[in-house]
C-alpha positions as CSV (number, residue, x, y, z in Angstrom):
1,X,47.5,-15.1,61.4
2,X,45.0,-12.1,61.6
3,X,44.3,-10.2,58.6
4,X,41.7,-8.1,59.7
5,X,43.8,-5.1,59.6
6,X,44.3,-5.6,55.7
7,X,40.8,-5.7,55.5
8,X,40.2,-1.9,54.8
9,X,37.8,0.7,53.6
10,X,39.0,3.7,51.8
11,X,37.1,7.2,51.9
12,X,39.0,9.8,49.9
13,X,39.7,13.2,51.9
14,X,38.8,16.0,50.2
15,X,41.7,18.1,48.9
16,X,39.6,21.1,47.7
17,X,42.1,24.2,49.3
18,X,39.4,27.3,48.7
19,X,36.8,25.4,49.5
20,X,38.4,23.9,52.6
21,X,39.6,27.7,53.9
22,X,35.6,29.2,53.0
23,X,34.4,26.2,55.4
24,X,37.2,26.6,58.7
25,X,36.3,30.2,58.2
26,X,32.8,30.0,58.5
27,X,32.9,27.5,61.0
28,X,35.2,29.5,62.8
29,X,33.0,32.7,63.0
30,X,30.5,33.3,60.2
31,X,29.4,36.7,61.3
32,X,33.4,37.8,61.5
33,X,33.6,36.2,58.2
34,X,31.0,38.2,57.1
35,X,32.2,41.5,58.6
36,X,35.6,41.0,57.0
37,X,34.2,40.8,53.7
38,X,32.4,44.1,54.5
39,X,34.6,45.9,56.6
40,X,37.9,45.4,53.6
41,X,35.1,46.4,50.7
42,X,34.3,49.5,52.5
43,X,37.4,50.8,53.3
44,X,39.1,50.5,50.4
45,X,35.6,51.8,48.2
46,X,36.2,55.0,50.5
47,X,39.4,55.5,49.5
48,X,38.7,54.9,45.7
49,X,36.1,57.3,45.8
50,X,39.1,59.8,46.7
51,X,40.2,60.9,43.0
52,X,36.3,62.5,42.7
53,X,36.7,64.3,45.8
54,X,40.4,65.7,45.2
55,X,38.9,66.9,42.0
56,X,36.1,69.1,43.9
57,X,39.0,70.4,46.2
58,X,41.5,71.2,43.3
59,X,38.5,73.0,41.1
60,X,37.5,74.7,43.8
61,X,41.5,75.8,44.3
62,X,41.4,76.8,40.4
63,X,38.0,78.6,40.7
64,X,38.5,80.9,43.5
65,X,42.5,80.9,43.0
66,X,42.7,84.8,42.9
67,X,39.6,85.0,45.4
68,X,41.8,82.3,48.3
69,X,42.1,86.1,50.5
70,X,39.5,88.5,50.4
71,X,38.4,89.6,53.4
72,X,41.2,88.1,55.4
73,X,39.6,84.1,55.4
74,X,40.1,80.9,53.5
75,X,37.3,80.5,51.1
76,X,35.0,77.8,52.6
77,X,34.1,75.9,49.7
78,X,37.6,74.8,49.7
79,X,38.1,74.1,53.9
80,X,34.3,72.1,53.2
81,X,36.0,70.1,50.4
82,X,39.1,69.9,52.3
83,X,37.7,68.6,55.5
84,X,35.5,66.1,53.3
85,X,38.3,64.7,51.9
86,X,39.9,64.6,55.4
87,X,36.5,62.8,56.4
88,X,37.2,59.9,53.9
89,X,40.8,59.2,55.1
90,X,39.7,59.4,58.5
91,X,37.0,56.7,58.3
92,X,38.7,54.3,55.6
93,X,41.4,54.2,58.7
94,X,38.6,53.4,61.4
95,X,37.3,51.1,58.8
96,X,40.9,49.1,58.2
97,X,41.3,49.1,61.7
98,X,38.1,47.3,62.4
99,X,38.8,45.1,59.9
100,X,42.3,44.0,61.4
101,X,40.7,43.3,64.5
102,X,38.2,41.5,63.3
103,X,41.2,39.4,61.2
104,X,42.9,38.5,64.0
105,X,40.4,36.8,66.1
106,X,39.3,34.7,63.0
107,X,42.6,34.0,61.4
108,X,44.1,32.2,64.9
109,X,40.7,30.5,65.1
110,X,40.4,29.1,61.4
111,X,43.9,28.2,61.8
112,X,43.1,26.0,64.8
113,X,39.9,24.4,62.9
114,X,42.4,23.0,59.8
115,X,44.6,21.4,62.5
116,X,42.1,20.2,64.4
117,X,40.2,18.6,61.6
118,X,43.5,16.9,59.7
119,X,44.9,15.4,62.8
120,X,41.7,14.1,63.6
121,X,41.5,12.5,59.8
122,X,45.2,11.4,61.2
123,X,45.0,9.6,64.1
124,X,41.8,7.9,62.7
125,X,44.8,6.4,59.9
126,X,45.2,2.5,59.9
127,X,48.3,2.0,62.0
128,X,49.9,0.0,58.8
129,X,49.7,3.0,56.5
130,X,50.9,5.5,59.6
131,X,53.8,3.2,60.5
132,X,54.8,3.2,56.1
133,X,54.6,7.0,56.1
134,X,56.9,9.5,57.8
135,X,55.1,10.6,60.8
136,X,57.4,13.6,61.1
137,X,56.3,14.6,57.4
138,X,52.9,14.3,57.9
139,X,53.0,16.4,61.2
140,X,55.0,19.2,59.7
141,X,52.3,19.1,56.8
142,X,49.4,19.6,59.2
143,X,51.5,22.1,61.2
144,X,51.9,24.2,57.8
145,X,48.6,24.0,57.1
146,X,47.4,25.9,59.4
147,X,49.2,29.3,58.5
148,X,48.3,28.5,55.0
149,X,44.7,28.5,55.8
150,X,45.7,31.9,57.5
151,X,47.1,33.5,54.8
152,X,43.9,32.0,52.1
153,X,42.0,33.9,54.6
154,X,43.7,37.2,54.4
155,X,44.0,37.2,50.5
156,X,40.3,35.7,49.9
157,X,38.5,38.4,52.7
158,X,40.2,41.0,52.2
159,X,43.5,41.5,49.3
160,X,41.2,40.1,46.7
161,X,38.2,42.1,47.7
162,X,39.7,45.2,47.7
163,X,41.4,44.4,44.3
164,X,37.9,43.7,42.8
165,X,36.3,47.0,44.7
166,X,39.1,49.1,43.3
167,X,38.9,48.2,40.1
168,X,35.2,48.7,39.8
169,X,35.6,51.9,41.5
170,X,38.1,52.9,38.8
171,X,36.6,52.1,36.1
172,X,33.4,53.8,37.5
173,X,35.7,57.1,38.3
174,X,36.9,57.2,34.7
175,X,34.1,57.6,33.1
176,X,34.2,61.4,34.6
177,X,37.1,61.8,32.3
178,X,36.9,61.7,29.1
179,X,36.2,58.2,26.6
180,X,39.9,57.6,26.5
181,X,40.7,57.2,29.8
182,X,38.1,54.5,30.4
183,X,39.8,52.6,27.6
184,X,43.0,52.7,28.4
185,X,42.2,51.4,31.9
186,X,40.0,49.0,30.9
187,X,42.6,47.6,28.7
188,X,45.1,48.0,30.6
189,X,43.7,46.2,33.7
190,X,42.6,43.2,31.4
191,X,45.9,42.9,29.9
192,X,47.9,43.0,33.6
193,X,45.1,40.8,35.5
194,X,45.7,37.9,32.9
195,X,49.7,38.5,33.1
196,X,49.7,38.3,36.6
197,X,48.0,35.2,36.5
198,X,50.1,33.3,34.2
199,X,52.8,34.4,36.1
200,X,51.8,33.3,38.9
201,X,49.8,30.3,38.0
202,X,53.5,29.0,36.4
203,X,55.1,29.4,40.2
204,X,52.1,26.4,41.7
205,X,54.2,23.8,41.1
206,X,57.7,24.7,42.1
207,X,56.0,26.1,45.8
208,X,54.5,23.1,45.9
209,X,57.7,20.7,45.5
210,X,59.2,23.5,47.7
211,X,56.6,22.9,50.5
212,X,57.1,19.3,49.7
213,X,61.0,19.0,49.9
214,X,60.8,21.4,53.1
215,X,58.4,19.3,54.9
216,X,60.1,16.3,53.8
217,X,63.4,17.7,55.7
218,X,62.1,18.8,58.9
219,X,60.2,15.3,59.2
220,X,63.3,13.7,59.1
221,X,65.1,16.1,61.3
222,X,62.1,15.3,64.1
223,X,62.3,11.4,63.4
224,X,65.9,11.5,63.7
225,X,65.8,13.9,67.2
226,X,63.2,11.9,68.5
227,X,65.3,8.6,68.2
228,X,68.6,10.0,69.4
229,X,69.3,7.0,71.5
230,X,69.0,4.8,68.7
231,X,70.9,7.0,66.3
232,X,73.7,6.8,69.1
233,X,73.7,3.5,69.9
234,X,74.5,2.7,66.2
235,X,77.3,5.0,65.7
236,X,75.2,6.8,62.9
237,X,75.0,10.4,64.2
238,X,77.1,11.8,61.5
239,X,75.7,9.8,58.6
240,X,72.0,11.0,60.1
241,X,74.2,14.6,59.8
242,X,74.8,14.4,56.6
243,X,71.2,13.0,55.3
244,X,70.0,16.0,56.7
245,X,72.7,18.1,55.2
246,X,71.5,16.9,52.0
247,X,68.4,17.3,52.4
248,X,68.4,21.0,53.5
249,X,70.5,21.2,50.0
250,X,67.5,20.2,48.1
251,X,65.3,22.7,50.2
252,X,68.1,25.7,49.3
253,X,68.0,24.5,45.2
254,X,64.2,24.6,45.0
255,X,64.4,28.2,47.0
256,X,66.8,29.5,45.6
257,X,65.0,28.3,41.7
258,X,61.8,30.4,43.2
259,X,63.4,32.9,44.1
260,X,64.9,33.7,40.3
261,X,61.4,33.0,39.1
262,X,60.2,36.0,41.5
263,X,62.8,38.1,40.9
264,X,62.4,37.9,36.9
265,X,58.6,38.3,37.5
266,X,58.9,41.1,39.5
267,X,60.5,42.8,37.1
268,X,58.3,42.5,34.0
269,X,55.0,42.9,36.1
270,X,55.8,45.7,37.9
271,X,57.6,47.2,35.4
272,X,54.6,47.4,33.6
273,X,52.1,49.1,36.2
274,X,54.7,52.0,36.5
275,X,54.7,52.5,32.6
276,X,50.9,52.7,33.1
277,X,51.1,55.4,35.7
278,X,53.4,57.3,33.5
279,X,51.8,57.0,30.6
280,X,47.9,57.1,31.9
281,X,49.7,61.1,34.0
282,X,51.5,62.0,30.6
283,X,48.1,61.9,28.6
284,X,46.1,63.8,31.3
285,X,48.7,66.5,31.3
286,X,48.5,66.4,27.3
287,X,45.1,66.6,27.6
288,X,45.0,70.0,30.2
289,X,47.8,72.0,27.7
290,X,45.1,71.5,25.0
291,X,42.1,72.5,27.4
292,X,40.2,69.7,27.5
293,X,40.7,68.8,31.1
294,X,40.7,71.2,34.0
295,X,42.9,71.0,36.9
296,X,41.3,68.6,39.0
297,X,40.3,66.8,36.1
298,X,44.4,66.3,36.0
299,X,44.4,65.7,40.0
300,X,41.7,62.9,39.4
301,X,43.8,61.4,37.0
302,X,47.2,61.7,39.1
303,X,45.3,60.7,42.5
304,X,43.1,57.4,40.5
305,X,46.6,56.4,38.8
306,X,48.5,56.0,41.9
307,X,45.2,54.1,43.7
308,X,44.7,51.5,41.1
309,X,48.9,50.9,40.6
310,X,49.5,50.8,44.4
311,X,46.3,48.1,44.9
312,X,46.6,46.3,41.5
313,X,50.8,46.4,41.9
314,X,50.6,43.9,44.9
315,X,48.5,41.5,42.6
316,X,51.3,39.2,41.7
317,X,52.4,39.1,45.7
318,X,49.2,38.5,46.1
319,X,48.7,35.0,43.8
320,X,52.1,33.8,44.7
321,X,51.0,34.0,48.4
322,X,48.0,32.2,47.0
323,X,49.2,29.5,45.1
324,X,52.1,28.5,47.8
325,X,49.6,28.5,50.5
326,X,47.4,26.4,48.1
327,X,50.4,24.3,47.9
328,X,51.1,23.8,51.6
329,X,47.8,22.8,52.2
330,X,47.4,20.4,49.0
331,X,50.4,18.8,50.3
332,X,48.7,18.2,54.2
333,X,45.8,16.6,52.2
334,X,48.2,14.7,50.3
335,X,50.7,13.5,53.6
336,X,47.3,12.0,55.2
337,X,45.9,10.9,51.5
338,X,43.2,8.0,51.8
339,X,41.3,7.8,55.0
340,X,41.8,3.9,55.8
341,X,39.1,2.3,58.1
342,X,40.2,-0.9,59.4
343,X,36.8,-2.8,59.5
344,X,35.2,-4.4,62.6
345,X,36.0,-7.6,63.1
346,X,35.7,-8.7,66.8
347,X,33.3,-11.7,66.1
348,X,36.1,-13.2,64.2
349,X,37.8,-16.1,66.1
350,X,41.5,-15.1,66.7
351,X,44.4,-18.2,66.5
352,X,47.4,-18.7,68.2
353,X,50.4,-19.2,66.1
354,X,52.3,-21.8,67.0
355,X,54.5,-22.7,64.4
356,X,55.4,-21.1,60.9
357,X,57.9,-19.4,59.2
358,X,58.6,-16.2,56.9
359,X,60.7,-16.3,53.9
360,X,62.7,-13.8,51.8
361,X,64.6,-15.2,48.7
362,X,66.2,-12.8,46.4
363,X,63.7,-10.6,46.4
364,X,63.9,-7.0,44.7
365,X,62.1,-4.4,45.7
366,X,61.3,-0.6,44.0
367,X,59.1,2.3,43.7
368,X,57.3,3.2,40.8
369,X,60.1,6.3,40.6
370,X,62.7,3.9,39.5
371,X,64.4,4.0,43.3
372,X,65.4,0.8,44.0
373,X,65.0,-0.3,48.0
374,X,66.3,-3.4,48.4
375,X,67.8,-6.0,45.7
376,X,67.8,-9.9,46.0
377,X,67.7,-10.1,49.8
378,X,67.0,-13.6,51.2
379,X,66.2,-13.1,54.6
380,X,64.8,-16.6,56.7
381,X,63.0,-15.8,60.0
382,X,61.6,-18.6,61.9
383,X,58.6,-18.9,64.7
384,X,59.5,-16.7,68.3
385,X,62.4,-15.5,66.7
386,X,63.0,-11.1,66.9
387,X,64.6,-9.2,63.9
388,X,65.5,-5.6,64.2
389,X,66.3,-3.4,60.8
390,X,68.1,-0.5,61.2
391,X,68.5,1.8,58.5
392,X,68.9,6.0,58.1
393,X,65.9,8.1,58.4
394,X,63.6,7.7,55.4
395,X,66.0,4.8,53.9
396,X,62.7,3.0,54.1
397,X,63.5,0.1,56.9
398,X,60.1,-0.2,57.4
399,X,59.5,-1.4,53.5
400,X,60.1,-5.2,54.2
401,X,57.7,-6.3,56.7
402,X,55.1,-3.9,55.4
403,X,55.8,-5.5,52.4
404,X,55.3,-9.3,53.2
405,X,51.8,-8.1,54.7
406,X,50.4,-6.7,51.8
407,X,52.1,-9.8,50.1
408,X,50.0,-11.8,52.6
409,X,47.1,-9.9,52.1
410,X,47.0,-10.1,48.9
């Protein structure tokens, strides 16, 4: 018998998600990574900067209020603060839009570079650990890793830079109000940064059994379509029906468990950014009763309020979408786990088999979950003679003879 192909190296593949989505985005295009980075910072540091210049506008609104019609015209310094304003919507837009185009050529073509690179670390697999695994699994794994590299993208290049230039920009706007303000955001975005994070940090592992269960369904449901014939000729369609019915079962419990997670989430989280925004408006307007703030000073506060909620509200989205995508592509890692290189052995005389035997006698068989495969099977198979095992899709028919080579390897 040859046993070369048990005669294996192992290299492990590296299951590093961030640093796997930096790399297919740099390959992919490092000067539109680069300009996504820029173009998301800028646009979003223009629009932080609005709060200072709604202040000019609304002072200058206050300052010439009973002056707005003199001699039949609009006082100009509020059209020049006006229009300036108008100026910063204007070119945050150009800047967004740039910065969407610039995401969609390097989002399809990072996505194509994860594919690329897994199925090649695939199809490079030892056919003996290929033929144990469920191909279906492992190519719905590399399939989903590509939109999860997608996604990584999006929040790495652009959500989570415009989070971090927003909150500098806040804090750097405050400090034209007075002390207080800059301490309650400063606490305030400490205290729902971490909060988010926990929260979302607690949701990694149920999307990643969620991405696990759902890739572990539609593998089965493309094993079982692409041996229809088989399925047929055995009578087993509706059994095959109902494994797959099951299946989809488990997928709906683990949705349906993430879903009450989110929901309950959702509420404390966000719950808490409007009671900042309320409370953050309510002390400005205390404030401008007792004179201490003017009226843009009070627009400043309304207009830097509703920025940082609306950017830092999103946050928890934000993670979650991070930490499943994280999960979908931990999981392709995991489907293709150890690179096996079957070593060269061509100079290694090869012998016909002639004669022999192989024998089963009540042997048991389980994984190290406590499932139990098969239990004292004797099974006698002698020299030229063919044995076919049928079982349902992933009821693990393939366990046996894989078993009795690694047996023999051994």
């Amino acid at each position: 018998m040859n046993l070369s192909n048990f005669n294996k190296k192992k290299t492990k593949l590296s299951a590093q998600p961030l640093r796997t989505t930096l790399l297919a985005m740099f390959k992919a295009s490092p000067i539109a990574s680069v300009f996504q980075v820029l173009a998301a910072a800028l646009g979003v540091g223009l629009l932080s900067y609005e709060p200072v210049l709604i202040k000019g506008l609304f002072d200058s609104i206050a300052k010439y209020q009973s002056d707005v019609v003199t001699n039949g015209h609009t006082n100009s310094e509020i059209l020049s603060n006006f229009f300036l304003v108008c100026f910063v919507w204007a070119s945050a837009f150009l800047v967004n839009i740039v910065q969407e185009i610039i995401e969609r050529v390097l989002a399809p073509a990072a996505q194509k570079e994860i594919q690329s690179t897994l199925f090649k670390y695939a199809v490079n697999q030892s056919s003996t650990y290929l033929n144990t695994k469920n191909v279906g699994y492992i190519t719905q794994s590399i399939k989903q890793a590509g939109p999860a590299v997608a996604t990584l993208i999006t929040l790495l290049s652009y959500d989570f830079v415009r989070l971090l230039v927003t909150t500098g920009m806040a804090l750097y706007v405050s400090t034209k109000l007075p002390n207080g303000f800059l301490t309650i955001i400063s606490a305030w975005t400490i205290a729902y940064y971490v909060t988010c994070y926990w929260f979302a940090r607690q949701t990694f592992p149920k999307f990643k059994i969620f991405s696990s269960v759902g890739a572990k369904s539609a593998g089965i449901m493309g094993d079982i379509l692409s041996n229809i014939e088989l399925v047929r000729s055995f009578s087993k369609t509706s059994d095959e029906v109902k494994l797959v019915d099951r299946e989809l079962g488990i997928e709906k419990g683990a949705s349906e468990e993430n879903r009450r997670y989110i929901i309950l989430m959702n509420l404390i989280v966000y719950g808490g950014a409007i009671l900042f925004q309320v409370i953050f408006v309510y002390y400005s307007i205390v404030l401008f009763n007792k004179g201490a703030l003017t009226l843009g000073d009070v627009a400043l506060a309304i207009s830097l309020a509703a920025i940082l909620v609306n950017n830092a509200s999103g946050l928890c989205r934000q993670l979650l979408s991070f930490f499943e995508q994280t999960g979908n592509l931990s999981n392709a890692f995991g489907a293709i786990g150890y690179l096996e290189l079957e070593d060269s052995n061509a100079d290694i005389p090869q012998k016909e088999i002639t004669s022999g035997r192989i024998k089963f006698q009540n042997v048991t068989f389980k994984y190290e979950n406590g499932r139990t495969i098969f239990k004292d099977v004797s099974l006698s198979i002698s020299h030229g003679e063919k044995v076919g095992i049928v079982g349902h899709s992933g009821a693990a028919e393939h366990d046996p003879p894989f078993l009795y080579c690694e047996i023999v390897a051994t």
